[in-house]
N, C-alpha and C positions, 0 to 999 in steps of 0.2 A: 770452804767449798768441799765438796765430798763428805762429808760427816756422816754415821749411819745412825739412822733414828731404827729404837727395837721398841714402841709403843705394845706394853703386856695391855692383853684384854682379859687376863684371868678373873674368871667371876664373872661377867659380863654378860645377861639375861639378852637374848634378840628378838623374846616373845613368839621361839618356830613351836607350832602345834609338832605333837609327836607323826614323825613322818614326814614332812615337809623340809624341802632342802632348797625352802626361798628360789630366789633365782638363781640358784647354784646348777641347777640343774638343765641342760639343755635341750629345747624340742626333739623330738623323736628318740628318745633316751628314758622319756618318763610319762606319766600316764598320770594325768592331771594334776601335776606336779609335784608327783610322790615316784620316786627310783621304782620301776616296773618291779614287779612281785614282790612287792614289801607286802607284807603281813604283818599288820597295825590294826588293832594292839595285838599283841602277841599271843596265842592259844593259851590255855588254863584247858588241863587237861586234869581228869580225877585218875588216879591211882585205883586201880582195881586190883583187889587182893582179900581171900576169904578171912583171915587176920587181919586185918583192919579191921572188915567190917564186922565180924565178930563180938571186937574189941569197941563199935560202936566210934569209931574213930574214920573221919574221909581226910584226904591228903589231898590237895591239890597242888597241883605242879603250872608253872607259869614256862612254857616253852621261848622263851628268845633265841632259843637255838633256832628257831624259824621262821625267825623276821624276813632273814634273806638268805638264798643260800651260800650270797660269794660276802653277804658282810653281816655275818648273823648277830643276836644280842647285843651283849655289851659296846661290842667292834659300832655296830650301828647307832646306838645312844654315843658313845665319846667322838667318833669324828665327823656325825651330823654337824654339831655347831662348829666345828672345827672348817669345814668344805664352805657353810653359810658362811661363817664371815672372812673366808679367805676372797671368796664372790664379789661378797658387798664390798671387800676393799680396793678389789681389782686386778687381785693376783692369778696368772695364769698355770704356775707350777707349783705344786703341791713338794717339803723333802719331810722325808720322816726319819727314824734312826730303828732300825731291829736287827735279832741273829738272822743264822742263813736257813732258820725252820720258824719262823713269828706268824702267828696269825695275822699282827698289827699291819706287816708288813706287804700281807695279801689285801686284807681289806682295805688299806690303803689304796692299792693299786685299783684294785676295784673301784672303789668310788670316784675313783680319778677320771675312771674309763667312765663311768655312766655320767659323771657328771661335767665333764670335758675340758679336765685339767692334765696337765702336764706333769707326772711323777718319776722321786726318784728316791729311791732307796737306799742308804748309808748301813752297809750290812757289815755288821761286826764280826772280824776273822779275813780269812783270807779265801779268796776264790776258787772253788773247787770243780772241776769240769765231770761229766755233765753236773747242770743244774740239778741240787732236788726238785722236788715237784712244785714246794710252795715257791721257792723261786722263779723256776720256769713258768708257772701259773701268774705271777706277777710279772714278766717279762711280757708275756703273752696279753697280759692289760696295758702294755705299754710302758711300765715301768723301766727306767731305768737305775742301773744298778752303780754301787760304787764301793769299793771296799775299802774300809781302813784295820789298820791293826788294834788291839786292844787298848794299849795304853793311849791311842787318838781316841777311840770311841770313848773311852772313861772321860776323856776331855770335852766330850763333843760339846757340853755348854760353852766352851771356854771363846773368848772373843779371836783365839788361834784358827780355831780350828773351822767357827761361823765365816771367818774373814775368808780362810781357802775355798770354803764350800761358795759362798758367792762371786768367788774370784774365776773355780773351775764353771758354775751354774746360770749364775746372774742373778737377779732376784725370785725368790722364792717365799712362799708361805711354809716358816715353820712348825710343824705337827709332830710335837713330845711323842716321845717312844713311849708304848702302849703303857705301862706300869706308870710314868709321870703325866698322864695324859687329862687334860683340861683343854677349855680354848687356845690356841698356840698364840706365837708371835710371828709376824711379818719382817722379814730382813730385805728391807732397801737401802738402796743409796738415796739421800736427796741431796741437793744442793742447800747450803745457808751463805745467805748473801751477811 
């Protein structure tokens, strides 16, 4: 009884077109069922410059800097399918792990707020008043915060350190710190008879 099952979905294809956050996403939050101002696909813009053309040479530049402006590019490729199959499993709280300056860490929040999960933020270091901005910025999504020390955070896969966070949290969907970031895993309790 109590056993914790960590089912990895790494790899794991859910066939979402680019943009689409399944039913991750809740009414009046999105705009037929894409996260309101997504900009999909992302601009391709030419580089103008009398050097270049000169040189008979065009550059084109692909902007995902403005997919969105609170979970731009890459942020929004990696924790799409991360938020989708937190959804389809039936998790209501999103945790993630970053410093106390991480983009991960906003866009997290972010997506949390538009798509109407419950987040919290495992921010490596120790808590400093006031908030910086990306902090305060994630705060203001809802996020909640939580600090550990270094030598915890270097731990944080460790079944120590999962076991507290569920013990302070309850269950959550976890979503890899931006640099390890794939589909995450889910931390429940079930029951085995």
């Amino acid at each position: 009884m109590g056993q914790q099952r960590r089912p990895w979905c790494r790899g794991r294809t859910l066939g979402l077109r680019e943009g689409r956050c399944m039913a991750a996403c809740h009414a009046g939050v999105v705009e037929d069922g894409l996260i309101a101002g997504l900009r999909l696909p992302s601009p391709v813009v030419e580089i103008d410059d009398d050097r270049l053309r000169a040189a008979g040479v065009r550059v084109l530049l692909k902007r995902d800097d403005l997919i969105h402006p609170e979970v731009p590019g890459n942020k929004w490729r990696k924790l799409k399918y991360n938020v989708a199959t937190a959804r389809e499993l039936g998790f209501e709280t999103l945790l993630t792990f970053g410093g106390a300056y991480s983009n991960h860490i906003r866009a997290t929040a972010a997506m949390g707020s538009y798509c109407g999960f419950g987040t919290i933020g495992v921010i490596r270091g120790e808590e400093h008043l006031p908030l910086n901005s990306s902090l305060r910025y994630a705060v203001s999504r809802g996020m909640r915060l939580m600090y550990v020390d270094r030598t915890t955070y270097r731990a944080k896969a460790s079944d120590a350190v999962i076991d507290a966070l569920r013990q302070e949290f309850g269950d959550f969907y976890l979503i890899p710190g931006s640099s390890e970031l794939s589909v995450g895993e889910p931390f429940v309790t079930v029951g085995v008879a």
